[in-house]
C-alpha positions as CSV (number, residue, x, y, z in Angstrom):
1,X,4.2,-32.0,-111.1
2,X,4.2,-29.6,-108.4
3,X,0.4,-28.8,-109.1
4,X,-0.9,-32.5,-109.3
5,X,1.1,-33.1,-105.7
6,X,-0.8,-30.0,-104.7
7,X,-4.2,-31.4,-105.3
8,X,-2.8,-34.4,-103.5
9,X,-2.2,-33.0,-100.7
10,X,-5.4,-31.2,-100.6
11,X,-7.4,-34.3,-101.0
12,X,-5.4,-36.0,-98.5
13,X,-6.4,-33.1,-95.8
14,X,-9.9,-32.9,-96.7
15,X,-10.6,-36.4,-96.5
16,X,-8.4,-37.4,-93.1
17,X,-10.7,-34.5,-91.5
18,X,-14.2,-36.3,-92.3
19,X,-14.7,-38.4,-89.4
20,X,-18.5,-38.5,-90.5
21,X,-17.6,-41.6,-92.9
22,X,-18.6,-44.9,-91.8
23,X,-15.4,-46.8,-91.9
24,X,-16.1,-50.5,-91.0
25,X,-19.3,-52.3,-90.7
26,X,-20.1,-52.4,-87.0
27,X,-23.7,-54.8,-87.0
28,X,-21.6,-57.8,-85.4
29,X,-19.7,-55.4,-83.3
30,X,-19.2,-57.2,-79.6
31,X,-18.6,-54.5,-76.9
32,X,-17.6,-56.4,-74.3
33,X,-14.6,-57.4,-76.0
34,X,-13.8,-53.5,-76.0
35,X,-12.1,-51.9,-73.0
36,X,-14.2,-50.8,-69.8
37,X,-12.0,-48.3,-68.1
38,X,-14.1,-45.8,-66.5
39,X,-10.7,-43.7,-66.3
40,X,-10.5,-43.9,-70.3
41,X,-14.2,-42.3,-70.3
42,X,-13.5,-38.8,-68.9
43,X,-13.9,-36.4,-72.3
44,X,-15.9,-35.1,-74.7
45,X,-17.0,-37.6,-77.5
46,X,-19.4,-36.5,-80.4
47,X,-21.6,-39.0,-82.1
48,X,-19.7,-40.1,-85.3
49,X,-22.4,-43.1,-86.4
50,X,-25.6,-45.1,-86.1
51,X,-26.1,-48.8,-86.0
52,X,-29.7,-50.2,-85.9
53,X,-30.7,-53.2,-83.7
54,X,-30.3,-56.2,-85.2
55,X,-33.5,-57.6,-85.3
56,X,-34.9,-55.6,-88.1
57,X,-34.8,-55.1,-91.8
58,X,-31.7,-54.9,-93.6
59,X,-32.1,-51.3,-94.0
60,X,-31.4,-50.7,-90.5
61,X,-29.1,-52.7,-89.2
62,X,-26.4,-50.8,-91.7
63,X,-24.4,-48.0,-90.3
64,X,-24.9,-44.7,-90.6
65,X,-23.2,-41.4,-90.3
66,X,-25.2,-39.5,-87.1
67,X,-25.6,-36.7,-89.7
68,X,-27.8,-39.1,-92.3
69,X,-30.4,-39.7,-89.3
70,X,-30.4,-35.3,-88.5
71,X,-29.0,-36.5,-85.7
72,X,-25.5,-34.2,-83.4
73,X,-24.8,-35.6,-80.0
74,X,-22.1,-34.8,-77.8
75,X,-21.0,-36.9,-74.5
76,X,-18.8,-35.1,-71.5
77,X,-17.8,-37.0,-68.6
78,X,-15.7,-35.2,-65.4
79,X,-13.4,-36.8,-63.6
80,X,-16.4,-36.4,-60.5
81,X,-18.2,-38.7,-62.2
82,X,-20.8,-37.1,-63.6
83,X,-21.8,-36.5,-67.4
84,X,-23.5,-34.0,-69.5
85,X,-25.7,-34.9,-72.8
86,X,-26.7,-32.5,-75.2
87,X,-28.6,-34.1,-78.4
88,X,-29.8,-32.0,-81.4
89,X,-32.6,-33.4,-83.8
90,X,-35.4,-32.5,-86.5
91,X,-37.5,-31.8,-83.1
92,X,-34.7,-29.6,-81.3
93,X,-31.6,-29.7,-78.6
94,X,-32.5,-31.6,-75.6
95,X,-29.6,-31.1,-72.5
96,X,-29.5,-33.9,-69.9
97,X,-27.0,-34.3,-67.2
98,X,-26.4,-36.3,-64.2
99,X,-24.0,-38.9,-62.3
100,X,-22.6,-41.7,-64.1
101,X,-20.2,-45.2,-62.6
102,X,-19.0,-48.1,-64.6
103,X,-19.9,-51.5,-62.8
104,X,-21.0,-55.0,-63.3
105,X,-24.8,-54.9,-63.4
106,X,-26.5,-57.3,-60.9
107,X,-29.8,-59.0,-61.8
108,X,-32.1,-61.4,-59.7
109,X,-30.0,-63.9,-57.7
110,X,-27.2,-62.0,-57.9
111,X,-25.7,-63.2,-60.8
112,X,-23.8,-60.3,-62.0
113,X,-23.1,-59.2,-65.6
114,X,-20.4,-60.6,-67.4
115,X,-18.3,-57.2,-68.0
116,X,-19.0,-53.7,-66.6
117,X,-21.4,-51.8,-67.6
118,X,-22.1,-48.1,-68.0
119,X,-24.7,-46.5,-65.4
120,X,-26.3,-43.2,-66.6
121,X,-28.5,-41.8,-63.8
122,X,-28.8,-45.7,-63.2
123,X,-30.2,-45.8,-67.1
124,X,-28.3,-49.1,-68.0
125,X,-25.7,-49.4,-71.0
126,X,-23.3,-51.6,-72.4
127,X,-20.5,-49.9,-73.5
128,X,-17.1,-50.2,-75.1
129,X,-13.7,-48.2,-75.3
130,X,-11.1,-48.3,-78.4
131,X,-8.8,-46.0,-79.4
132,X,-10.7,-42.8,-79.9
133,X,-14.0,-44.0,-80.3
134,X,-16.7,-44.9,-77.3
135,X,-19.7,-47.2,-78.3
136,X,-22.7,-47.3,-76.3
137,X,-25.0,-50.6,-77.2
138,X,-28.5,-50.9,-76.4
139,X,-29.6,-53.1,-79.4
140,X,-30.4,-56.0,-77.2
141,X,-32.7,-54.5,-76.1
142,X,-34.2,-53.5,-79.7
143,X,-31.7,-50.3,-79.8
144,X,-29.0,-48.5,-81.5
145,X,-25.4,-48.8,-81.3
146,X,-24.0,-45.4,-81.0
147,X,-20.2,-44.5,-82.0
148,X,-18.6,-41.7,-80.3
149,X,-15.1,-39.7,-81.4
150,X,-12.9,-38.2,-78.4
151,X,-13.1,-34.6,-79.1
């Protein structure tokens, strides 16, 4: 008995520490129904999972684990607003960093956008807060949705 509770507990430990497991289906995930508050940003996140754009063939609209696409990524934003990105692929690490701000986005005729939005160096991107995880949505315009983990 004390052996089979063993392995029990080992299972238990092995599989609560994979966070690289896709565990819901996010293709009709709506981030603006997710929190915006820039003061819930300030962290390190690593990307936990790909979503295609939703335009496309089946195949890639699923979610994936960032590691099926050879893809590491982590996220850092200060409290002084700014933000460091450091991306590893099949081609190699690229490091970008810069300022960042949360803010409604305002297009032509000043209509404004209808939740905040996330400003990298003024690069554009919905994005979404919950619990420990930070989504970043560009598939409308023929992007990814990108799921982050708090580090």
């Amino acid at each position: 008995m004390l052996r089979v509770l063993a392995i029990v507990a080992l299972t238990l430990s092995f599989t609560a520490c994979d966070t690289d497991v896709v565990d819901r289906d996010l293709t009709m995930l709506f981030v603006g129904d997710l929190s915006q508050d820039p003061a819930a940003l300030v962290g390190t996140w690593r990307l936990l999972t790909i979503t295609g754009p939703g335009d496309c063939a089946p195949s890639c609209q699923e979610t994936v684990p960032a590691s099926a696409r050879q893809r590491s990524e982590t996220l850092t934003f200060s409290r002084g607003g700014t933000f460091e990105r450091s991306t590893t692929t099949q081609r190699g690490t690229t490091e970008r960093a810069g300022r960042y701000q949360v803010s409604r986005a305002v297009y032509g005729g000043g209509i404004q956008s209808e939740y905040p939005v996330l400003f990298l160096d003024g690069q554009q991107e919905d994005f979404g807060l919950e619990g420990d995880r930070l989504y970043l949505d560009s598939r409308s315009v023929d992007g990814e949705l990108l799921e982050y983990v708090r580090r």
